[in-house]
C-alpha positions as CSV (number, residue, x, y, z in Angstrom):
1,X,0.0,0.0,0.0
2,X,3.0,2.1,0.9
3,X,4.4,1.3,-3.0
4,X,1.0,2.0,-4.3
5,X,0.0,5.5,-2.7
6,X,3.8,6.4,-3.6
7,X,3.7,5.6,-7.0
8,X,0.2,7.6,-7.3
9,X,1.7,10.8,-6.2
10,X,4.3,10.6,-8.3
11,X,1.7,10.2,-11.7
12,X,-0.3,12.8,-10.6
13,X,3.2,15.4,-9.8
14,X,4.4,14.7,-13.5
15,X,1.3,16.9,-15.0
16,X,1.9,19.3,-13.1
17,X,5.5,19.2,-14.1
18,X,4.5,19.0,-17.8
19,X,2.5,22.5,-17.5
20,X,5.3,24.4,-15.5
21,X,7.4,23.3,-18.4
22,X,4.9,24.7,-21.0
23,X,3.9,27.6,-18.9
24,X,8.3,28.4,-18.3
25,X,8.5,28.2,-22.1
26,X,5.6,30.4,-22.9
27,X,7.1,33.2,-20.4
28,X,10.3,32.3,-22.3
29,X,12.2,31.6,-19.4
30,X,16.0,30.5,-19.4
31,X,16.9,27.5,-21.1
32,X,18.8,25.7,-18.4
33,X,15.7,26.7,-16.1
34,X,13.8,24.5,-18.7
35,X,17.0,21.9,-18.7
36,X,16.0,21.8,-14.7
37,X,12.4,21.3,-14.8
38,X,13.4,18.6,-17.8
39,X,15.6,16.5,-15.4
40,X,13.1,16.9,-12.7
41,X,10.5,15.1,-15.0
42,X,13.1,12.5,-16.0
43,X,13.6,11.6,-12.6
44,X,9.7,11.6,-11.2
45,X,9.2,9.4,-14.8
46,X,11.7,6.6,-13.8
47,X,11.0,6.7,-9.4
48,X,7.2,5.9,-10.7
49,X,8.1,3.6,-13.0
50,X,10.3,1.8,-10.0
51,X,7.5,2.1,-7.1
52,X,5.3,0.5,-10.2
53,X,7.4,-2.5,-10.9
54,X,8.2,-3.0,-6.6
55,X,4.5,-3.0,-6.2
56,X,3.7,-5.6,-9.1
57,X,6.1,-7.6,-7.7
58,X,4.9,-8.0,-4.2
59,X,1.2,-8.3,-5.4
60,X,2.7,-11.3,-7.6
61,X,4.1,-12.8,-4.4
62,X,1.1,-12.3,-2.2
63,X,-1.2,-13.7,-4.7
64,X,1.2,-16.8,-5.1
65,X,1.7,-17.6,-1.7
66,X,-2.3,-17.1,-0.9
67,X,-3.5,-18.7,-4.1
68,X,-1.0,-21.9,-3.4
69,X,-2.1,-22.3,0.4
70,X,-5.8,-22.4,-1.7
71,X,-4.4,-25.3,-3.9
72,X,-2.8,-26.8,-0.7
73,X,-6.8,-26.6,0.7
74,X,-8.8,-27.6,-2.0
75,X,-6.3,-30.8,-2.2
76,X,-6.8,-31.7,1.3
77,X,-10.3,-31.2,1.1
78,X,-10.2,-33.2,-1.6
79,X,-8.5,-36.3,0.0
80,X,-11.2,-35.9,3.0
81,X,-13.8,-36.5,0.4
82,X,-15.5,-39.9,0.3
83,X,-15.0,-42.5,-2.7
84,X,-18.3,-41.8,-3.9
85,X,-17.3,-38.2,-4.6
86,X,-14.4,-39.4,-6.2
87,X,-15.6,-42.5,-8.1
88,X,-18.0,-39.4,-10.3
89,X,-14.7,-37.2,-10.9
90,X,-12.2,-38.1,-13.7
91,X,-8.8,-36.8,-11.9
92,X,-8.7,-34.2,-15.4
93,X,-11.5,-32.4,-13.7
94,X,-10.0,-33.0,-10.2
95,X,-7.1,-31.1,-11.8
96,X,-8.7,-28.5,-13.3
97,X,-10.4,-27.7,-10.4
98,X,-7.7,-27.8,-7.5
99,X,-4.8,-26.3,-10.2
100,X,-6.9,-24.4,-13.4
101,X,-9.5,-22.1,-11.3
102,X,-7.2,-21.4,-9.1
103,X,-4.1,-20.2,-11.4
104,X,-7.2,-17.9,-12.5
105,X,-7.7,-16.4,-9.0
106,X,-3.4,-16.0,-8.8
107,X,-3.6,-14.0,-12.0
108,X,-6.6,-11.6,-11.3
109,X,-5.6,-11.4,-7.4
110,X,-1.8,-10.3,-8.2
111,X,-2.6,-7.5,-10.6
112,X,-6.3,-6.2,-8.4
113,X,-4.5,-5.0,-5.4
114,X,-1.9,-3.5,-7.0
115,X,-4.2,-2.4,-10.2
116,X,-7.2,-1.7,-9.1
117,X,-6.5,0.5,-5.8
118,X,-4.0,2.5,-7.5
119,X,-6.2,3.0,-9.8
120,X,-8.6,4.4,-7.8
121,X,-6.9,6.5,-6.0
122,X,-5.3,7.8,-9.6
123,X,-9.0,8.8,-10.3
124,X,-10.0,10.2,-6.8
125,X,-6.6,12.3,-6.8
126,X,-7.2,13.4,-10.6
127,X,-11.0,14.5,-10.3
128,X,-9.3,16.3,-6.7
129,X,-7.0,18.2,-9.0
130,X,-9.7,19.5,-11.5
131,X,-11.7,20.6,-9.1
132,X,-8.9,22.8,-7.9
133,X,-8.7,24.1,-11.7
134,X,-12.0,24.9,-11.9
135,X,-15.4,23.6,-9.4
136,X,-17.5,23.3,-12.5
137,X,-15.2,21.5,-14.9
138,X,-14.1,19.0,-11.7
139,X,-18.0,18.2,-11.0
140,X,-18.6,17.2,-14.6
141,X,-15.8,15.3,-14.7
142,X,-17.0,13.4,-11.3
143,X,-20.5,12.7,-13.1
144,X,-18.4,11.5,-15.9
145,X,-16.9,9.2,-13.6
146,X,-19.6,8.2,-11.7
147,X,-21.3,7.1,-14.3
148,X,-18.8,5.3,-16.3
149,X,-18.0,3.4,-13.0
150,X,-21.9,2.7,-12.6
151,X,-22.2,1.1,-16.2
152,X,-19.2,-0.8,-15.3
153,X,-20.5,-2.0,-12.5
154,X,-24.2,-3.0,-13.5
155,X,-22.2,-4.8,-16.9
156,X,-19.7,-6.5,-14.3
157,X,-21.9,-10.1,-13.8
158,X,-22.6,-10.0,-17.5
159,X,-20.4,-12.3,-18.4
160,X,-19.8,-14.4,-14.8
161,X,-21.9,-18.0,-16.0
162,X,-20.4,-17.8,-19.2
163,X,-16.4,-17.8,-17.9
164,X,-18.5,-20.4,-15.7
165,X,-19.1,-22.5,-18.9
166,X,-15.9,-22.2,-20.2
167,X,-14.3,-23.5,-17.1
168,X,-16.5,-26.3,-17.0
169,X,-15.9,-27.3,-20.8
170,X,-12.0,-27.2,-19.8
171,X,-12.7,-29.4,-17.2
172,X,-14.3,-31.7,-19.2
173,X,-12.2,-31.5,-22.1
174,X,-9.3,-32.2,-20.0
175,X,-11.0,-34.6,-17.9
176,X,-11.7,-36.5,-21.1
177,X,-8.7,-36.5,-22.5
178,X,-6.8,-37.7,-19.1
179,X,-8.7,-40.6,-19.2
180,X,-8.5,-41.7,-22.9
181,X,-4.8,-41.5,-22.7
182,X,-4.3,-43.4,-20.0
183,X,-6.0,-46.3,-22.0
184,X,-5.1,-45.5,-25.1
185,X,-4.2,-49.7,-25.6
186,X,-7.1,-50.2,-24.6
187,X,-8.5,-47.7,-27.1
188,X,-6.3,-49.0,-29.4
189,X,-6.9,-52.6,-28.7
190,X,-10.7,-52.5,-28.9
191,X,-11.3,-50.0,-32.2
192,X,-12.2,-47.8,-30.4
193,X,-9.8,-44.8,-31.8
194,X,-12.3,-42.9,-34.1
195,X,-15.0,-42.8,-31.1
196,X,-12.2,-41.3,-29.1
197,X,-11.8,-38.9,-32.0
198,X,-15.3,-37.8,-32.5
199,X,-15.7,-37.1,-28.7
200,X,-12.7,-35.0,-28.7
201,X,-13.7,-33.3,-31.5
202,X,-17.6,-32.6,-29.8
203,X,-16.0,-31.8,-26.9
204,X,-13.3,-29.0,-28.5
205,X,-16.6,-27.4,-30.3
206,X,-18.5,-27.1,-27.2
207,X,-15.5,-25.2,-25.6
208,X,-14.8,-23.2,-29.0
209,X,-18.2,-22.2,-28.6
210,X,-18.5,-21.8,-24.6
211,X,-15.1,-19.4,-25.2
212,X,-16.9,-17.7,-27.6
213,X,-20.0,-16.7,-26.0
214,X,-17.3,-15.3,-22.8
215,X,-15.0,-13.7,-24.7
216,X,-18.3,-11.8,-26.7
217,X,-19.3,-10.8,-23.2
218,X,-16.4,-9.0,-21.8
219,X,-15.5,-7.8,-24.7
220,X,-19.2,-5.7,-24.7
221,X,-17.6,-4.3,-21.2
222,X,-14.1,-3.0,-22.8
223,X,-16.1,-1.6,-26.2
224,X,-18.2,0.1,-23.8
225,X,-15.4,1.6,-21.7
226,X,-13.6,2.9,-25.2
227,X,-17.1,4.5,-26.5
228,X,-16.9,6.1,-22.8
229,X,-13.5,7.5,-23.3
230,X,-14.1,9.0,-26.6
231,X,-16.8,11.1,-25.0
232,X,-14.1,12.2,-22.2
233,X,-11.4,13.2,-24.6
234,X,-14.0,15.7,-26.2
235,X,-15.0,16.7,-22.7
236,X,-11.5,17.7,-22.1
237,X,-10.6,19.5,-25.5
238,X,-13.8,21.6,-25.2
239,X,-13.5,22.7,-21.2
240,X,-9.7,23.5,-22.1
241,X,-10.5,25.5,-24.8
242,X,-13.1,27.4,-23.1
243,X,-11.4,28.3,-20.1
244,X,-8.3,29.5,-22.1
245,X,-10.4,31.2,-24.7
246,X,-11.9,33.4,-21.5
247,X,-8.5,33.5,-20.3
248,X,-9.6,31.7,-17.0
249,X,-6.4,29.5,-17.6
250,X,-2.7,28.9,-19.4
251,X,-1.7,27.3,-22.1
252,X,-0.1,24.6,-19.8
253,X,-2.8,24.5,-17.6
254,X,-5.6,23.3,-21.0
255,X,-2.6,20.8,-21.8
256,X,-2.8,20.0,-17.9
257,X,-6.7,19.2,-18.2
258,X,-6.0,17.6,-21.4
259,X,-3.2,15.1,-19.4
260,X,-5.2,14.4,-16.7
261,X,-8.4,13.2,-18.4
262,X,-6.2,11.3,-21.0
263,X,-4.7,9.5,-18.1
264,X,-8.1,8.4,-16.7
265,X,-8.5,6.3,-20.0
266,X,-5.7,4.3,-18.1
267,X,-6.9,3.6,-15.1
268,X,-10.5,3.5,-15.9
269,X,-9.1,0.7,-18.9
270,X,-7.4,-1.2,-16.6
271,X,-10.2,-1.6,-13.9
272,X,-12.4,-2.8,-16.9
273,X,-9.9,-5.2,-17.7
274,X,-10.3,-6.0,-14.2
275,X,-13.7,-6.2,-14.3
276,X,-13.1,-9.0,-16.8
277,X,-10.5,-10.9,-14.9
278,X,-13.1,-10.4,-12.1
279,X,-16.0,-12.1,-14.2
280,X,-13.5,-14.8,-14.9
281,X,-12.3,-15.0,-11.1
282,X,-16.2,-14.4,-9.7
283,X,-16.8,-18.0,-11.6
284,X,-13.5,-19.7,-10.6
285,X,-14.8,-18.3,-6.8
286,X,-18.0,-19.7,-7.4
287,X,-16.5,-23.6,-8.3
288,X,-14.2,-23.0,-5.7
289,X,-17.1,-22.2,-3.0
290,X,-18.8,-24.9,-4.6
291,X,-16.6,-28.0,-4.2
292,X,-15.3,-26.5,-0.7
293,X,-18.8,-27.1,0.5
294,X,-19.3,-30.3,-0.8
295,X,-19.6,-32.1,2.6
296,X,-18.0,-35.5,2.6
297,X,-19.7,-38.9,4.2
298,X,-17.3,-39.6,6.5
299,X,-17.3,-37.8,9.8
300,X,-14.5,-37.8,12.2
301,X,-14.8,-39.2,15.4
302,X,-14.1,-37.8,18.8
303,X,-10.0,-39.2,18.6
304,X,-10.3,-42.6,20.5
305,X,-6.8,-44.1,19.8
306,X,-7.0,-47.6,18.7
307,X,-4.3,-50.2,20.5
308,X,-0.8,-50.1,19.2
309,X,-0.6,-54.1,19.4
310,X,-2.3,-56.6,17.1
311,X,-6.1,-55.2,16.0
312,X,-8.6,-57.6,17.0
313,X,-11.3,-57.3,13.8
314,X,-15.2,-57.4,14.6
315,X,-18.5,-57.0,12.0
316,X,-21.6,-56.6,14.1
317,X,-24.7,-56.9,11.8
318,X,-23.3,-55.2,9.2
319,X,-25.1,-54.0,6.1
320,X,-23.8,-51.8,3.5
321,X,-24.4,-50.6,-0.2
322,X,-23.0,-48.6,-2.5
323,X,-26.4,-47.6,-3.7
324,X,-28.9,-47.4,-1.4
325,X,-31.0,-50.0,-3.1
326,X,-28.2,-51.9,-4.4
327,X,-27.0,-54.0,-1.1
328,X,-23.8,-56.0,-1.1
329,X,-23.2,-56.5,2.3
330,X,-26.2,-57.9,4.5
331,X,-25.9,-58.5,7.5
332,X,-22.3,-59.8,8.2
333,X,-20.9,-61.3,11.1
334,X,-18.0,-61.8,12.4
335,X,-14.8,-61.7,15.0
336,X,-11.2,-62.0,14.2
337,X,-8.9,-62.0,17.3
338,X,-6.2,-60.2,17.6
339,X,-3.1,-61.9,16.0
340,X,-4.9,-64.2,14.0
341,X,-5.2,-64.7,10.3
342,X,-8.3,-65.1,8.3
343,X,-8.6,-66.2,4.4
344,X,-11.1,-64.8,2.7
345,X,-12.8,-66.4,-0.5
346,X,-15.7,-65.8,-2.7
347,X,-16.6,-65.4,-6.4
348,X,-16.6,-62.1,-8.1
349,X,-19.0,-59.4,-6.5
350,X,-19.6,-61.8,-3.0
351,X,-18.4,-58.5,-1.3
352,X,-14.8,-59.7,-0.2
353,X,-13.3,-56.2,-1.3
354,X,-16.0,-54.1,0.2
355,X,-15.4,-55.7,3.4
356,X,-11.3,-54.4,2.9
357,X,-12.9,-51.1,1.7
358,X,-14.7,-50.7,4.8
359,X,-12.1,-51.7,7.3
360,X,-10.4,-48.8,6.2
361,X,-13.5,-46.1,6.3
362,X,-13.3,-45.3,2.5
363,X,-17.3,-45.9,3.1
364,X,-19.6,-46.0,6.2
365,X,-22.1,-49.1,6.8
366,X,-25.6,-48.2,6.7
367,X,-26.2,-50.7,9.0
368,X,-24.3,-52.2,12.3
369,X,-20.5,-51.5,13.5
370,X,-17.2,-52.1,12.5
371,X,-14.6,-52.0,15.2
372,X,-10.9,-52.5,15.4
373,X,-9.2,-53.5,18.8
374,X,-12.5,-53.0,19.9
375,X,-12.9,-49.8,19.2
376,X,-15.7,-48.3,16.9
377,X,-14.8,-47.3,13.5
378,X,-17.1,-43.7,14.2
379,X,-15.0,-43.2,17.6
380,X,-11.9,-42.7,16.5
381,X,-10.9,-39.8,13.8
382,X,-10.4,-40.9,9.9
383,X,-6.7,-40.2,10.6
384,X,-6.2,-42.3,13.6
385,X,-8.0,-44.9,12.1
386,X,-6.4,-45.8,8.8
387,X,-2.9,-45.2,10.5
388,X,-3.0,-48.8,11.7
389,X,-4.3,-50.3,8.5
390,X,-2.4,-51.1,5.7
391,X,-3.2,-53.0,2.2
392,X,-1.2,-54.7,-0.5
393,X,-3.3,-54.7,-3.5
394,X,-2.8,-56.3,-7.7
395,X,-2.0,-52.8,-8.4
396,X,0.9,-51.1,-6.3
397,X,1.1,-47.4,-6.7
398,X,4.1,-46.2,-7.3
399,X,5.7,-42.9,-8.1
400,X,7.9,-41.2,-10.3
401,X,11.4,-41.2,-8.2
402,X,13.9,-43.5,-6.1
403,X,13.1,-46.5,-4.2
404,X,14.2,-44.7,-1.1
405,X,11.1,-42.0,-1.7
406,X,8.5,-44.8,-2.7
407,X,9.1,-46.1,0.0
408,X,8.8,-43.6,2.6
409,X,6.8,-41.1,0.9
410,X,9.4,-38.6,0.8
411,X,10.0,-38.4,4.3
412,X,13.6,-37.8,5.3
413,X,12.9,-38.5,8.6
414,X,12.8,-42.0,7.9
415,X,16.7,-43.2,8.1
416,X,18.8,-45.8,5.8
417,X,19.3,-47.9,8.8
418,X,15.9,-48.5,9.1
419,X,15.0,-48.8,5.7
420,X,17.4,-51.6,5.5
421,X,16.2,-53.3,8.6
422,X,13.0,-53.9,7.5
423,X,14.3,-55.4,4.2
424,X,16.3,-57.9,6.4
425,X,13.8,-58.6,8.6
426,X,11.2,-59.2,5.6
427,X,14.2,-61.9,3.8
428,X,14.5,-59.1,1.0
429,X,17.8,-57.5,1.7
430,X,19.1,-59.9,-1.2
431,X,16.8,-58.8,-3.9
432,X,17.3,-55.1,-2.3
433,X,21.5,-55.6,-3.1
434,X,20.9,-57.4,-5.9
435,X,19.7,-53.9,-7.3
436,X,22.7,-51.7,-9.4
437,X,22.0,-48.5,-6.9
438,X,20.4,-50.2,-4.2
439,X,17.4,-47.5,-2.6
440,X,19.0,-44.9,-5.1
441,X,17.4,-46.9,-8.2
442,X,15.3,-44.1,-9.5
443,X,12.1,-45.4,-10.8
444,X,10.2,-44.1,-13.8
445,X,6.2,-43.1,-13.2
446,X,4.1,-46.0,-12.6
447,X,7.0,-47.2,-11.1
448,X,8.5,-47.9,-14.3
449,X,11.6,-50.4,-14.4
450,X,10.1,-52.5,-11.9
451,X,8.2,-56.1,-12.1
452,X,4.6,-56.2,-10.3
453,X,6.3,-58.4,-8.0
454,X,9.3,-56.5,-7.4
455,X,6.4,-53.6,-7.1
456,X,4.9,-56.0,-4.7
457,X,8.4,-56.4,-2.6
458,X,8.4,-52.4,-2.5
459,X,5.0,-52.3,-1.0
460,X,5.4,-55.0,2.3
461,X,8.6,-52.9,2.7
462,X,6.5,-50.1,2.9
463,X,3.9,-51.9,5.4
464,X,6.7,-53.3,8.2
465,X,7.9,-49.1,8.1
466,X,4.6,-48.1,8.9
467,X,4.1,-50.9,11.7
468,X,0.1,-51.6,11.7
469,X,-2.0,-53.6,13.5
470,X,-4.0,-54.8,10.5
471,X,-2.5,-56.2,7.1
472,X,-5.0,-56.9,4.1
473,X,-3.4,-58.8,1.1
474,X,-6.3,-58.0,-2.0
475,X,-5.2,-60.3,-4.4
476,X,-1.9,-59.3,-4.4
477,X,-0.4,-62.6,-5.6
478,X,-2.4,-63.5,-7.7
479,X,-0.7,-62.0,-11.2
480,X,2.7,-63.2,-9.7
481,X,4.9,-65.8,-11.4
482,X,5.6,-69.0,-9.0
483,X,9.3,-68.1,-8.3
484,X,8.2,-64.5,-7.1
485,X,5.0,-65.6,-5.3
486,X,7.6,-68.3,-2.9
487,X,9.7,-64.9,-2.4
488,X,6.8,-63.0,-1.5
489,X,5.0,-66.0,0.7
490,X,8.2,-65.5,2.9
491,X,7.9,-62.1,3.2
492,X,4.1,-62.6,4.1
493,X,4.8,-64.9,6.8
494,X,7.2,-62.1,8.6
495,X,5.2,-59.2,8.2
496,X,2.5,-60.7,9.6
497,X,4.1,-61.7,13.0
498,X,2.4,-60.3,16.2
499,X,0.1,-58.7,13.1
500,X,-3.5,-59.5,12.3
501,X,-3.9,-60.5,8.5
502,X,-6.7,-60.6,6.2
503,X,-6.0,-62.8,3.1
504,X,-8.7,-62.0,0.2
505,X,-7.4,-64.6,-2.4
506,X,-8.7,-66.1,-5.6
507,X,-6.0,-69.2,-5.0
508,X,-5.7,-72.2,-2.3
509,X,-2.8,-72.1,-1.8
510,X,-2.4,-67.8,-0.6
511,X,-4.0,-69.1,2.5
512,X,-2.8,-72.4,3.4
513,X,-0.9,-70.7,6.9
514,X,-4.6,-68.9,7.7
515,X,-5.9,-69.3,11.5
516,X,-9.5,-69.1,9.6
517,X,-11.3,-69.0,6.9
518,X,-14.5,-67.1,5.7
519,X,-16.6,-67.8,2.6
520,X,-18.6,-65.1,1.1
521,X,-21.4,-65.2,-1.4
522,X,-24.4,-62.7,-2.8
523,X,-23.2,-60.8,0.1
524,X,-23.7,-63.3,2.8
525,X,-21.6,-65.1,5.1
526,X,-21.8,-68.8,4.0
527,X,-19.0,-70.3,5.7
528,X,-16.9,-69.2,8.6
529,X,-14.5,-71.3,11.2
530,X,-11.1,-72.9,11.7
531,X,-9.4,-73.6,8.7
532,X,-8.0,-77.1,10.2
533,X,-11.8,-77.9,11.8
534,X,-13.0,-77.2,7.8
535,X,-10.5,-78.6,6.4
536,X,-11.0,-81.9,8.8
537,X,-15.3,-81.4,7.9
538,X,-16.8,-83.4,4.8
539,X,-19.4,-81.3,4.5
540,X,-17.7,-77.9,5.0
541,X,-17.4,-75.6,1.5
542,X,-13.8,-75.1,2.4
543,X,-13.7,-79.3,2.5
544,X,-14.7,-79.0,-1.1
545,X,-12.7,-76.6,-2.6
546,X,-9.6,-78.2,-1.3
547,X,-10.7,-81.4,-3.1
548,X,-12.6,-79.6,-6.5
549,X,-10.8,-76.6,-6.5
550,X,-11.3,-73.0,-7.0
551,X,-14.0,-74.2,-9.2
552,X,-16.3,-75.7,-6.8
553,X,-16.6,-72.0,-5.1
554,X,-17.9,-70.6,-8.8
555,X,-20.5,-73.7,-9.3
């Protein structure tokens, strides 16, 4: 602000500087008095330019460091958002709305406090300055103003849904395109390239057109503000001439009147361009608002810590659905101890994964309670809670860096030394050495250069550093070759001691250690005991598959 009223003064001195100049020549004053007032000019010029550039730059840095604590909000709010939200958003609009509105709101908020309050105060001090020229010239001038700044103002929402649409068309366009690439083998695979095209194409002419209609809209507001300016200018000539015609006023003083209404085209120009960057930012707010009050399913709980030992797992009555008329889960049953191992098996769609999906709170059961080391899942906060869970899934995710950062999330606090620890202790410190740089092996993103086993190895190491009380194995072995899966069994066996497990397998043999096993089917718990009682029973499911296979289970 200091910058800002600074380098406001200093515009409004050079006029005056201007018509001592004009005024000295017209008395025919000495030249180097005219040399002096020259310099004088020179130096006011370049100070004004200086505040100007010092006061751009620390808007530019205010609006950064404001706009990217927005980003850092939205992404957090984001992540606090239940999977249903985020099952209905492509991550192309996720981006565009955490990074594109946003990058709008940094450009329009860097350039209005610096802009647009000068700017202001450039008119206020101007119209201030006419008036002390003459009352009746400085009150038309002030209508002038007031009403330019009035049709402004009542065009300023013009053109607010349309930069709306626009933003929306981006996000879709993007969001689109995000996902198409990402399967384009898929695409390619299927025929599927010219529908991809023609989308694309639909898609690009709804935003040409969306754009369009926007850009149409503001630019009514800048033709406006130029038909505006026209009518000043003639203001100006004619009150100048007037006054110096009556001899009221100097030569230098007209060309002062002259100067100072020419110089509100600037500032009156730039706040309409700010009035457009405002239509654009007052629909990037609106998003913004929008998804920050999208309320997410989950609630946290009051903070009841869960025990740092072994988890204990109980399902009391539990019903759940993804659709509230679509039911997957009814009314499951069901207590692991703590320690213990259960095996999980049950054709496609029997609910095995929702049950994983709901141990770790993605969703909330309709119906019943899930607890953890008895503790209820709605007690303790989100945080707390999926702190002492962890899951090995088919599809590890890795990331674009060393082995070192994929494996502690780019947390330096996590040393070496205990990196390689939990290799040891997990039987993997061979494979680990066996690597050309060891945790400096930079990986590619996707984890590119890597096996899904070796992406599987990776992800236990990841597990025994976080320490949980709960492991869940999703099918993680079961696109593994042999070799890899015997490597991996070893590892399984360690990082489950003094852990509870939850196997969910599509193969006999991933569970043949299991304390018990569970049988799911249309959402129902079929089966559920010892694994050596069921194995032992002729009539037990488990009993069957053993002797039929995987098959028997998919009869």
């Amino acid at each position: 602000m200091v910058l800002v009223l600074v380098g406001t003064g200093l515009q409004l001195i050079n006029p005056q500087i201007v018509r001592l100049f004009i005024n000295s020549t017209s008395e025919k004053r000495s030249i180097s008095a005219l040399i002096v007032i020259a310099l004088v000019y020179i130096v006011v010029a370049i100070a004004a330019q200086g505040t100007s550039l010092a006061a751009t730059y620390l808007g530019e840095k205010v609006a950064w460091k404001s706009t990217n604590a927005l980003r850092t909000d939205l992404a957090a709010h984001a992540l606090r958002l239940d999977m249903t939200f985020h099952h209905q958003q492509t991550p192309g609009v996720m981006i565009e709305r955490i990074d594109g509105d946003v990058s709008v709101l940094a450009n329009f908020f860097s350039h209005f406090g610096v802009k647009v309050v000068s700017n202001f105060l450039l008119l206020l001090g101007m119209l201030a300055l006419l008036f002390q020229i003459n009352w009746m010239m400085g009150a038309a001038f002030t209508v002038f103003t007031v009403i330019a700044m009035l049709v402004l103002k009542r065009m300023r929402n013009y053109a607010v849904p349309r930069w709306g649409d626009t933003r929306q068309s981006s996000a879709s366009l993007f969001g689109f395109l995000e996902e198409r690439l990402a399967g384009t083998e898929d695409v390619r695979s299927n025929g599927a390239t010219q529908y991809v095209m023609r989308r694309l194409f639909e898609l690009s002419r709804t935003k040409l057109w969306t754009d369009k209609k926007a850009y149409f809209a503001s630019g009514v507001t800048w033709n406006t503000t130029i038909l505006i300016f026209a009518i000043g200018t003639g203001m100006a000539w004619s009150f100048g001439a007037y006054l110096f015609w009556k001899g009221s006023i100097s030569l230098g003083t007209a060309f002062l009147i002259y100067m100072y209404v020419n110089m509100l085209r600037t500032p009156v120009e730039q706040i309409a361009q700010q009035f457009q960057d405002l239509q654009k930012a007052q629909a990037c707010i609106q998003r913004t608002q929008q998804f920050l009050s999208i309320d997410s399913k989950l609630v946290d709980g009051p903070g009841k810590e869960l025990p740092k030992s072994a988890l204990a797992v109980e399902f009391d009555n539990v019903r759940f659905g993804y659709k509230e008329d679509e039911i997957v889960l009814k009314g499951i049953n069901f207590c692991l101890e703590s320690g213990q191992k259960l095996g999980l098996l049950g054709r496609t769609g029997s609910g095995k994964s929702t049950i994983a999906q709901l141990l770790f709170r993605f969703y909330d059961v309709q119906q019943g309670s899930v607890r953890l080391g008895g503790v209820d899942a709605k007690l303790a906060t989100i945080e707390q809670w999926r702190s002492r869970l962890a899951i090995v899934t088919q599809e590890v995710q890795l990331f674009s860096g060393t082995i070192r950062d994929n494996l502690t999330f780019f947390n330096p606090a996590i040393s070496d030394a205990k990196i390689l620890d939990a290799f040891e202790r997990l039987g993997l410190l061979e494979w680990l050495n066996s690597l050309e740089n060891g945790l400096d092996t930079q990986l590619g993103a996707g984890g590119e250069g890597l096996s899904a086993g070796q992406g599987q190895l990776l992800a236990f190491a990841r597990i025994y550093l976080r320490d949980p009380g709960l492991v869940i194995f999703d099918e993680a072995s079961s696109r593994l070759d042999p070799a890899t899966e015997r490597l991996l069994s070893q590892a399984v066996e360690r990082l489950l001691e003094n852990r509870t497990g939850i196997i969910i397998a599509h193969r006999l043999q991933t569970i043949q250690r299991v304390d018990h096993v569970m049988i799911l089917d249309q959402g129902k718990i079929i089966e559920y005991g010892k694994r050596e009682e069921l194995k032992r029973s002729d009539t037990s499911r488990y009993a069957q598959l053993l002797r039929h296979g995987m098959e028997a289970l998919l009869a």
